[in-house]
GUTORSE-612914 format. One line per 2 residues: number of its first residue (from 1); their letters; for each residue x, y, z of C-alpha. Coordinates in steps of 0.2 Angstrom, whole numbers, plus 5000, padded with zeros to 4 digits. Layout:
NUM> A> X,Y,Z; ...
% end
This chain:
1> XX> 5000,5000,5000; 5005,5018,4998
3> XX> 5013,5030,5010; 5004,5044,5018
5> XX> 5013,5057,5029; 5004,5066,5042
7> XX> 5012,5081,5052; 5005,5087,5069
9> XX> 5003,5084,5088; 5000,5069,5099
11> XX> 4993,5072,5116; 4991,5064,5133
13> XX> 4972,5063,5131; 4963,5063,5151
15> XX> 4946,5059,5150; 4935,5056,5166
17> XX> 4926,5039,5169; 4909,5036,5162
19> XX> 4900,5052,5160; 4909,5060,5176
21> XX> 4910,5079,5179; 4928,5085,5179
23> XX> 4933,5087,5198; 4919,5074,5203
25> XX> 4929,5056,5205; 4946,5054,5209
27> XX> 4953,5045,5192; 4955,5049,5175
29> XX> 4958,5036,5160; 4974,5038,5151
31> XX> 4974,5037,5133; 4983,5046,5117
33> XX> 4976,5057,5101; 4979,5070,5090
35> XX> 4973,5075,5073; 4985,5070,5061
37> XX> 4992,5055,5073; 4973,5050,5072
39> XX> 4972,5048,5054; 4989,5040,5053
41> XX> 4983,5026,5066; 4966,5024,5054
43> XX> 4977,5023,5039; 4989,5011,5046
45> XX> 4973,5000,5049; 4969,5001,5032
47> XX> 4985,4992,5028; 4995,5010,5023
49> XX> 5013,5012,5026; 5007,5028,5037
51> XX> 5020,5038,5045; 5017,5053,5059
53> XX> 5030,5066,5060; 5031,5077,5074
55> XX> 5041,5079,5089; 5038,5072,5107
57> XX> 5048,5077,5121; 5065,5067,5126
59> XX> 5057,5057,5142; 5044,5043,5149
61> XX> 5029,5052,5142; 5035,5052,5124
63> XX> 5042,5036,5125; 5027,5027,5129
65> XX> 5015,5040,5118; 5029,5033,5103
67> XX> 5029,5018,5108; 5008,5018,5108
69> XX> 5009,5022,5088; 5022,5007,5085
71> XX> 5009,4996,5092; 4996,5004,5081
73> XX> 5005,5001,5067; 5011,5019,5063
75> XX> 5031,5025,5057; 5038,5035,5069
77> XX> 5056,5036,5063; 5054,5053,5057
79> XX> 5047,5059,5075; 5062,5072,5084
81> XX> 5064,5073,5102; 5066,5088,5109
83> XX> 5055,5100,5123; 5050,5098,5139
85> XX> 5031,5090,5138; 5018,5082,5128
87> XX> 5003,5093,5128; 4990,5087,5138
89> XX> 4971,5088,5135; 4956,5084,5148
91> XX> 4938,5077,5141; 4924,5078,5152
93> XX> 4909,5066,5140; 4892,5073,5138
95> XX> 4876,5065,5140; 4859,5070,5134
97> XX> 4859,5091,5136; 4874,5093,5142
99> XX> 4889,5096,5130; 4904,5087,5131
101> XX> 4919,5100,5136; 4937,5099,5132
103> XX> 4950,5108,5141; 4968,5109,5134
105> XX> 4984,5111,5144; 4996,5111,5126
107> XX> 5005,5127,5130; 5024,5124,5126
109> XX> 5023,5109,5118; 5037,5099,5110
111> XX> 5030,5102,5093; 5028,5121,5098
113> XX> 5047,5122,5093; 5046,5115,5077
115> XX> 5049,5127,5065; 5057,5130,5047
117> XX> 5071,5119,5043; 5068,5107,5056
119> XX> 5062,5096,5047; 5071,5090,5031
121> XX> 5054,5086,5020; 5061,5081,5002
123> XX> 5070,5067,5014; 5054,5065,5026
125> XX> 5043,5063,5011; 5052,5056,4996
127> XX> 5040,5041,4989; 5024,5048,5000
129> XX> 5007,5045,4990; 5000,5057,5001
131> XX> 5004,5072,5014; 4989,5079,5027
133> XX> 4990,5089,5040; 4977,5101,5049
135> XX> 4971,5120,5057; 4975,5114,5074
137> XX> 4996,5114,5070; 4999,5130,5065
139> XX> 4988,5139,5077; 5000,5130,5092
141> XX> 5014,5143,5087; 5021,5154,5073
143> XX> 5033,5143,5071; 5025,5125,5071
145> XX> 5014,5138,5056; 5031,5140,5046
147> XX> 5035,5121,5050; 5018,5119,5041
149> XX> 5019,5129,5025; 5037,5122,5022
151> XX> 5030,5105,5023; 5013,5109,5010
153> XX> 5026,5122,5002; 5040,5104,4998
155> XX> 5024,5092,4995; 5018,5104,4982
157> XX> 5034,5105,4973; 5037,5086,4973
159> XX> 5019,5083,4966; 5013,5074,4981
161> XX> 4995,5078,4984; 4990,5088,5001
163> XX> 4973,5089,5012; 4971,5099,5026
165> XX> 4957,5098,5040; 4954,5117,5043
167> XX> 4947,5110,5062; 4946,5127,5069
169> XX> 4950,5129,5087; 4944,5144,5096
171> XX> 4953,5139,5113; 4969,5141,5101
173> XX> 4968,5155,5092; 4956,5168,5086
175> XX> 4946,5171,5069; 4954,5182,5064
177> XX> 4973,5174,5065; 4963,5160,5058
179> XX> 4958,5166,5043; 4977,5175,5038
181> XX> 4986,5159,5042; 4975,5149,5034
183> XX> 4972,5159,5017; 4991,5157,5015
185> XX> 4991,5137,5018; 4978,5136,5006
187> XX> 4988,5141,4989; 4997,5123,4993
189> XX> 4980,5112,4996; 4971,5100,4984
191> XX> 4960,5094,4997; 4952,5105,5009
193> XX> 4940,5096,5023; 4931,5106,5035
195> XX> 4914,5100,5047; 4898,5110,5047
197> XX> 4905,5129,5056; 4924,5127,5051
199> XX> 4920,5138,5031; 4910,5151,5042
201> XX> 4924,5153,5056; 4940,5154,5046
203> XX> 4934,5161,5030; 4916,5168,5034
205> XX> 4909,5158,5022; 4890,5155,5029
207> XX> 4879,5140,5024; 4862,5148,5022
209> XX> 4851,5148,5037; 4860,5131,5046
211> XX> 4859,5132,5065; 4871,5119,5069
213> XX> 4868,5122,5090; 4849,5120,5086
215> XX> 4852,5104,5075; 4846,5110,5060
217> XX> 4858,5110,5042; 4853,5118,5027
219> XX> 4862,5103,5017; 4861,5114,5000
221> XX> 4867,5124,5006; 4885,5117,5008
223> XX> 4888,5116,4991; 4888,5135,4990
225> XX> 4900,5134,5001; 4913,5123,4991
227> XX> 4908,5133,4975; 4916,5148,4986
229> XX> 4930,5138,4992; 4931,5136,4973
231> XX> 4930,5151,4970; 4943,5159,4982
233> XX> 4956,5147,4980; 4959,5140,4962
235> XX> 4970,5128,4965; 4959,5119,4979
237> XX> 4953,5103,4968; 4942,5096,4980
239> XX> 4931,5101,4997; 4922,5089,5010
241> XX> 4912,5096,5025; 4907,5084,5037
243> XX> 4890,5086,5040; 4884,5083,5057
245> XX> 4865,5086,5065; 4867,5088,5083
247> XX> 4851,5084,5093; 4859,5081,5111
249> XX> 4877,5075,5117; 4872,5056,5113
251> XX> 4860,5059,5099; 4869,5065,5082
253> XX> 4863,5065,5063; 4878,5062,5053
255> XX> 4881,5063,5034; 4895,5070,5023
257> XX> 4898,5080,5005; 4913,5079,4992
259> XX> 4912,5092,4980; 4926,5094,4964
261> XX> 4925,5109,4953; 4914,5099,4943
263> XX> 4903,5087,4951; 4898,5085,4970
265> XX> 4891,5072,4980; 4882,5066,4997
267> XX> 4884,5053,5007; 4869,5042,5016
269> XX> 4862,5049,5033; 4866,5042,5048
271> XX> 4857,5041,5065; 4869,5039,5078
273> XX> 4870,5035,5097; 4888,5044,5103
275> XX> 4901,5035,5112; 4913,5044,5108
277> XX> 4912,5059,5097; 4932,5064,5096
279> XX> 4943,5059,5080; 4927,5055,5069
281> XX> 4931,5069,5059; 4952,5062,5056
283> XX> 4942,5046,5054; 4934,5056,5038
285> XX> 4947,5061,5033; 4956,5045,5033
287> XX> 4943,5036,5024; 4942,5051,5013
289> XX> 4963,5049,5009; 4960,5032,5003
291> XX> 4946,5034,4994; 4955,5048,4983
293> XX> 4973,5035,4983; 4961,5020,4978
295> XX> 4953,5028,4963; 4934,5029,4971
297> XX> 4924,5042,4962; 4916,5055,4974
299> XX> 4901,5046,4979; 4911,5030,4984
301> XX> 4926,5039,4993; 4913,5048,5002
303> XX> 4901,5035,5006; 4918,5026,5011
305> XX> 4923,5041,5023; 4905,5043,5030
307> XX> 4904,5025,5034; 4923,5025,5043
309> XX> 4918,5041,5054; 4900,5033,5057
311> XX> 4909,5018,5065; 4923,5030,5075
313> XX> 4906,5037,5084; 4905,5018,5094
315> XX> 4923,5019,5099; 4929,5026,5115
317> XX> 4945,5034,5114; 4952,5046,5098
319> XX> 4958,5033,5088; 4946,5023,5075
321> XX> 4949,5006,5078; 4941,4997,5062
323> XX> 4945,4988,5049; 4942,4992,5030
325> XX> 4929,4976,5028; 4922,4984,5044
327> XX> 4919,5001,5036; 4914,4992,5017
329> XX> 4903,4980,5026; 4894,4997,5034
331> XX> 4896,5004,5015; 4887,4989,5007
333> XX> 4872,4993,5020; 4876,4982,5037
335> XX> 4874,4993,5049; 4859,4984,5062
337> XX> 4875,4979,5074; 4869,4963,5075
339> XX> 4882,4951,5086; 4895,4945,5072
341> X> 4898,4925,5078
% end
């Protein structure tokens, strides 16, 4: 299988039992995620050579966080160790009207101090198929933001084609510094993924009359949003958003849209009962990156990547522990979850 190269942050993810308030028990549950280490663990799933650059402090934390994406099946050989700590990030799960709530504790990071020429890319990604990184790494320092463009800037140059997940952060960084950073990434994208707010917060670009707090999606709507995406940025070649109808914390509508400058399509609906919300949209994204590698037209790539992120909903933790046949099985229509004997 091909390779695909991600480039962002791993953190120590701290998440409370069951549906627990932060401060109300005495034990958290230790696990590891990240945006682009996500869709490199999915990837590696799928039977990719994935490999995860990025930098992880030199001490116990990273070693194990590491030695977590060996297990997983991901290349960590272009990973640096340098800095002090591996940001942190603490999740408090939702249930029925109460939101779930994620507090981050990243400040100072190892891969903070990544910047331009840290990282020799024609080396790191000579005989990639694929390079995807997202919003969340350059908004973690202006250097990691140089570190970024130098990386899209190489891919570019050595033909290898580039997604990047907008995933807007407001605990990060503002609109504003959003949208200036971002506009300049996206000379060097071909595939731009974003869910249903992200076009609005970093480029203003408003779906019609979507509420997506009251659950309500104007799904048309989105495809005037890629045909400005379009429009803005002409050497963008294809846009996804994720399309996702929240009713309550546990209670989620779920679907998905692939446009190219010439053609568009929707995946099926899904109803879904949340386990665990975080990394569906890497999952997406993953599916999405094979779907463009294997040669699926739009509707199967996104049916493909609808049907992976659908399945990431039932699993706790960020990373999307399924299989292909798992996510074609879903594609094919089996998705009653009855008991596999």
């Amino acid at each position: 299988m091909p390779r695909v190269a991600t480039f962002g942050e791993l953190l120590l993810r701290l998440r409370t039992p069951g549906h627990q308030r932060l401060g109300q028990g005495s034990t958290l549950e230790a696990s590891f995620g990240g945006g682009e280490a996500n869709v490199a663990v999915s990837l590696a799933a799928f039977g990719y050579e994935a490999r995860w650059v990025s930098a992880v402090p030199p001490n116990p934390i990273g070693d194990w966080a590491l030695g977590e994406l060996r297990r997983l099946g991901v290349d960590v050989s272009e990973v640096r160790r340098l800095g002090a700590r591996l940001g942190l990030y603490f999740l408090e799960v939702g249930a029925s009207q109460r939101p779930s709530q994620v507090v981050y504790d990243r400040a100072g990071s190892a891969i903070s101090e990544v910047g331009p020429g840290d990282v020799d890319w024609p080396r790191v990604l000579a005989g990639a198929a694929w390079f995807h990184t997202t919003g969340i790494t350059p908004a973690l320092s202006p250097r990691a933001a140089a570190a970024t463009e130098e990386a899209l800037t190489t891919a570019r140059r050595l033909g290898i084609p580039t997604s990047l997940d907008l995933n807007y952060r407001s605990k990060l960084w503002s609109e504003a510094s959003a949208r200036e950073v971002m506009t300049a990434l996206m000379a060097y994208v071909d595939l731009v993924i974003a869910n249903e707010e992200d076009a609005e917060r970093v480029f203003g670009i408003r779906a019609g009359a979507s509420a997506v707090t009251q659950g309500k999606l104007d799904r048309e709507r989105y495809l005037d949003v890629t045909r400005d995406l379009f429009a803005r940025f002409p050497s963008l070649r294809a846009a996804a958003i994720t399309l996702r109808e929240s009713y309550s914390a546990t209670r989620n509508g779920w679907s998905a849209l692939l446009a190219e400058r010439e053609t568009h399509a929707f995946a099926r609906h899904y109803e879904i009962d949340v386990v665990d919300r975080v990394g569906a949209g890497d999952s997406f994204a993953a599916g999405l990156i094979h779907g463009r590698l294997s040669g699926m037209a739009p509707q199967a790539a996104v049916e493909f990547a609808a049907a992976a992120s659908a399945l990431k909903h039932a699993i706790e933790g960020d990373f999307n522990r399924v299989s292909m046949d798992e996510v074609a099985r879903l594609v094919a229509g089996d998705g009653a979850g009855r008991v596999s004997r």
